[in-house]
N, C-alpha and C positions, 0 to 999 in steps of 0.2 A: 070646223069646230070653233066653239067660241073662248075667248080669252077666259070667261068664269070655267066651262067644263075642261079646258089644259091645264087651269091652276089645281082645279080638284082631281084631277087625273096624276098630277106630278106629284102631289103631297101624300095621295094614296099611295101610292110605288113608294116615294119614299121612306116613308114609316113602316109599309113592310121590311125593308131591308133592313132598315134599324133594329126592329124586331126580329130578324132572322139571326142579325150580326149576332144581338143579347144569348140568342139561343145558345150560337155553335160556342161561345166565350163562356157560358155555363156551361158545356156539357164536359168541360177538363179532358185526362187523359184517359187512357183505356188502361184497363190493367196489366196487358201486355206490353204494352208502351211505358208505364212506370218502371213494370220490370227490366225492359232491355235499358234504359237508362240507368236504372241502380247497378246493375250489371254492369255497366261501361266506367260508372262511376268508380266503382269498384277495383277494376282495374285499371285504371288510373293511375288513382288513389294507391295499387301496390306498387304498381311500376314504379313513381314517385319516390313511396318507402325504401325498394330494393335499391333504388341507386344510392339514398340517401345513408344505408347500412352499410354498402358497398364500401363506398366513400369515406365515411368515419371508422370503418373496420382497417381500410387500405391509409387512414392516416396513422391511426393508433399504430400501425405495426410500423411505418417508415418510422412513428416517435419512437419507438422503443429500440428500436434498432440502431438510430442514431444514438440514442442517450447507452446502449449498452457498447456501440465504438469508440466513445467518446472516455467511456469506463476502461474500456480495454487500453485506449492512447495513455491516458492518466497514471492505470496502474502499472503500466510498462515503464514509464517513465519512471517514474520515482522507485521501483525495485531496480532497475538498472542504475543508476545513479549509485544506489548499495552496494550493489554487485560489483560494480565496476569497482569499487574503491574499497573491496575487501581485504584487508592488511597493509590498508595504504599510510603512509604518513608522510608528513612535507619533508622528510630528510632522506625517507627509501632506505631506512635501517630496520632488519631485520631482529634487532634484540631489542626487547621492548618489555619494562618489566611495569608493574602496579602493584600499586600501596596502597589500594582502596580496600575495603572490605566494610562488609555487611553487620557485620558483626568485630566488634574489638575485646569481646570475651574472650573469642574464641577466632584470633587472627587468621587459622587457616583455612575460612568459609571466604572462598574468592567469589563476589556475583559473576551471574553467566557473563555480563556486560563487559566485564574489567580482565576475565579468564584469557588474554590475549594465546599464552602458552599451549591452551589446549584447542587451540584451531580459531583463526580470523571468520573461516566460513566451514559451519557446522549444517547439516541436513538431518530432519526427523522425519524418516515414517511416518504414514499414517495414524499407528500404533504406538509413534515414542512420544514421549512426554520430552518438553525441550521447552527453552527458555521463561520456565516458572509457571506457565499457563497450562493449566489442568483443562481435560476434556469436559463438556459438562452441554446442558440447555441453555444456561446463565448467560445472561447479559455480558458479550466479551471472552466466554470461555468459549475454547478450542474445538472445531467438530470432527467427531474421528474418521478414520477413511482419509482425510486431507492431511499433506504434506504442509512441510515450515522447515524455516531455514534461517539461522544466527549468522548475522553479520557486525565485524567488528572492524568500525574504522576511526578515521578522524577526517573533520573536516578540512576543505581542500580551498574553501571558499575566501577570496581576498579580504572579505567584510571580518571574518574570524582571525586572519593567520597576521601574529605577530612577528617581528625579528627580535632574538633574544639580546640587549647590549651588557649584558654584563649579568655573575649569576655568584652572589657570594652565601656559601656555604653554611656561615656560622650563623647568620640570620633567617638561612632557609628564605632568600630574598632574590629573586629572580629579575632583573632590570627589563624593561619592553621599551620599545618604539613608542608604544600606545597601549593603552589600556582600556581603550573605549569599547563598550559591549560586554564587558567583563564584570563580574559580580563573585561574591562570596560564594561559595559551597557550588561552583561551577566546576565540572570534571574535565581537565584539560588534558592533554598530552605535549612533554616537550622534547622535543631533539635534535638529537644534532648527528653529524657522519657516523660517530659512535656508537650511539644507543638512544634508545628511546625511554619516556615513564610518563603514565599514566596516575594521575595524585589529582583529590581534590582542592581547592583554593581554601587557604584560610581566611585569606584577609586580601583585599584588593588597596595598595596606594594612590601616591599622584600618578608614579610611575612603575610602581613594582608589584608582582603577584606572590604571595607566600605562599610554603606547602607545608608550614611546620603539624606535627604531630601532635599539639596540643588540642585538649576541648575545646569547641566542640567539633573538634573534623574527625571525619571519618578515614584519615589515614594513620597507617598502623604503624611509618615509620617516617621520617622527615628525610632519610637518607634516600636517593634516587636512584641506587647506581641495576646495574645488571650484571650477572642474576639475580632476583628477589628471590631469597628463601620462598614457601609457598607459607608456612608456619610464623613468615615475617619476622624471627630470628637473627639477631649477628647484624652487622652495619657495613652495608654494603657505599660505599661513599661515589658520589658522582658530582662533578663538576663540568654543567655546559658550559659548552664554549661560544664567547661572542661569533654572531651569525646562523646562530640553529634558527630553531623558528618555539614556537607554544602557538597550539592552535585550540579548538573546542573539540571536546571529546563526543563524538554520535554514533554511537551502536542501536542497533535496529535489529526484531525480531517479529518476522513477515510470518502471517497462519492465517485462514480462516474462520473465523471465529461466531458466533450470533450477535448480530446487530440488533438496533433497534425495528419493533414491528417484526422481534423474530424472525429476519429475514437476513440471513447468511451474509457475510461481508469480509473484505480484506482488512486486516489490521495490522499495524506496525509497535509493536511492543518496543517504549522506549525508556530512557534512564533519565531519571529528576528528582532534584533537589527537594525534599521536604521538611516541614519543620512541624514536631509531632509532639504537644502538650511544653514546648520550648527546648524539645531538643531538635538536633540535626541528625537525619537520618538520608542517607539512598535510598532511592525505591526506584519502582519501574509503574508505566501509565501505558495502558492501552488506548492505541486510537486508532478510530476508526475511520479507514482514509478511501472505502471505497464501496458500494454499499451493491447488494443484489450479483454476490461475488459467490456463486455457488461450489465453486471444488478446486484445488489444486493442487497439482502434478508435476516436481521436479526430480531433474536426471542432471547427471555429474559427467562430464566428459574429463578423464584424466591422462597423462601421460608420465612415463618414468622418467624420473630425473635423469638419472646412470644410464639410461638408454642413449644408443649409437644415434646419432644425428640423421632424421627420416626416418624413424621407426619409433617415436618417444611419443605419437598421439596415439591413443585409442584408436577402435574402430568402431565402438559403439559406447550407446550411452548406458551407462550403470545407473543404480536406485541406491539411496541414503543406508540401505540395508545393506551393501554388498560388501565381501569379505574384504575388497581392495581397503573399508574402514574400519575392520575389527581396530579391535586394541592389540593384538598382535603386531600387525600392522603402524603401529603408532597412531590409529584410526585421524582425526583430520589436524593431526599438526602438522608440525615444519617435517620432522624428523622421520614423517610419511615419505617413501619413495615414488608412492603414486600424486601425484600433484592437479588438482584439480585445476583448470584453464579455460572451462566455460560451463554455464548452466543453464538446461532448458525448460523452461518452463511452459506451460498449460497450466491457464484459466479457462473455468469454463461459465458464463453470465447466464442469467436467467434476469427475463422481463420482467416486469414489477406489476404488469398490466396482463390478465390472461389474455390473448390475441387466438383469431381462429375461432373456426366451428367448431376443433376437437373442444376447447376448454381448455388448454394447456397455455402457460405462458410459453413465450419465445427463449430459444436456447445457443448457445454458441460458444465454440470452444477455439480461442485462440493462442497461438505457440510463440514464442519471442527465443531467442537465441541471445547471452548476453555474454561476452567474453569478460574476465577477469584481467585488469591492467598492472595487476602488482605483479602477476607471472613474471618470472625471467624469463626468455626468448632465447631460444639457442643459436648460434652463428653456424653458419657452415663456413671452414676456413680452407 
């Protein structure tokens, strides 16, 4: 063969081939072959998603779960704190009288706050009305079914507690160590081995805190001693003695209440100083310390005072309802023989986030156990 008919033999061939290539590159795919691809594609494409809901489903609940332990650390804490220091005061005296009132029309309207007499730690039903907060929808009102519980103390805290050096009488002039953190129309408590009293501040010095009875304070008498009439009546005279202490006054009223976004929460109903068109008035301020707090449930463990030593605790735990607190009974003061000495409480949190296939948020109900440190303790001898 000659080199002319090899070139024209090689070029023929290969331009068919080229031509053949164009063919099969045109003829795409089959419609069978589209399909099992969109098909593959497809699951894929689910497997992908499924993990990917999985994932973000299994993160949302680990979030919410942490944010609702974290709720539960929080609100243990600070009701314990209350608890623990129900009837307490820096001298450990049990007579403790107040000169505050709500009203000085009408002197014998004691607030729930300052009523030290008719129980340190008071419990409501679901059903009772208690510490001035009415049941309701409203923003901060009470949701019924859920339990609250009044606690009346004083601070313990070194930042607050003064030492008393001197305390004259005709001045209504109380001498301090220090007077730093202190302010006007601040509800203090002071005492000493003897007794205690609960009085607003009139007037803050370089060095001295007054409690006189004049405008604009809301005490009903400048005399401090114990017992206070309840009608604030007669002049009970009290003279502390160098070394008590004056601390700040913090009573706390724990409920379930509606929070903001409508969504149930823990509140702590407290007492502050207000000044209303230029007068001074007490009040009380709810706030809201813990939020997505949906129910609570406390029980009383008590024991008899006059009880033989190893038989003065209970054996179980009682509700704010039970006869141990009629008024019979002298329901929850001193002069009650049943003496409460711990309280249990159940919170129960709901997620903020609904989690799960049902549609439901997350729920959880935790129980704290808080003992009471103003008890007295029996000795076995």
């Amino acid at each position: 063969m000659s080199i002319h008919s090899f070139k024209k033999t090689f070029v023929h061939k290969h331009s068919s081939c080229r031509i053949a290539s164009r063919r099969a590159a045109s003829s795409g795919l089959s419609l069978v072959e589209l399909m099992v691809a969109l098909l593959l594609g497809i699951f894929l494409i689910g497997g992908i998603l499924s993990v990917y809901t999985s994932t973000q489903q299994s993160f949302r609940s680990t979030e919410n779960l942490a944010r609702m332990q974290e709720s539960a650390r929080f609100a243990f804490e600070q009701m314990a704190r209350d608890l623990r220091e129900a009837g307490s005061n820096p001298c450990g005296t049990k007579a403790v009288a107040s000169v505050v009132r709500t009203n000085l029309v009408a002197p014998t309207v004691l607030p729930w706050w300052a009523d030290w007499d008719s129980g340190t730690l008071v419990g409501y039903e679901g059903t009772v009305v208690g510490g001035s907060v009415s049941f309701g929808t409203a923003l901060g009102q009470r949701v019924s079914g859920t339990d609250a519980v009044s606690i009346l103390r004083s601070r313990m805290d070194d930042s607050d507690l003064r030492t008393i050096q001197a305390h004259n009488t005709a001045t209504n002039a109380i001498t301090l160590d220090s007077v730093a953190r202190y302010t006007d129309k601040d509800v203090v408590l002071a005492c000493d081995s003897a007794s205690a009293a609960i009085f607003e501040v009139w007037a803050v010095g370089a060095n001295t805190i007054e409690h006189s009875a004049s405008a604009p304070t809301n005490n009903c008498k400048s005399t401090l001693g114990w017992p206070q009439p309840a009608n604030c009546t007669g002049t009970v005279s009290k003279q502390f003695t160098p070394g008590g202490f004056v601390t700040k006054y913090d009573p706390g009223f724990w409920y379930i209440g509606i929070g903001t976004n409508n969504r149930r929460a823990l509140y702590r109903l407290a007492q502050k100083p207000l000044t209303v068109a230029g007068v001074n008035i007490q009040t009380t301020e709810a706030r809201e310390m813990v939020t997505d707090v949906h129910d609570m449930q406390i029980q009383y463990l008590v024991r008899d005072k006059d009880a033989a030593v190893g038989s003065d605790l209970a054996t179980s735990w009682i509700n704010a309802d039970d006869t141990v607190f009629s008024a019979a009974n002298k329901a929850w003061t001193e002069e009650n023989l049943k003496e409460v000495v711990a309280v249990r409480i159940a919170l129960t949190f709901r997620s903020p986030d609904v989690v799960g296939t049902n549609g439901q948020a997350l729920e959880r109900r935790t129980i704290s156990v808080i003992n009471l440190r103003s008890r007295e303790t029996k000795m076995k001898l």
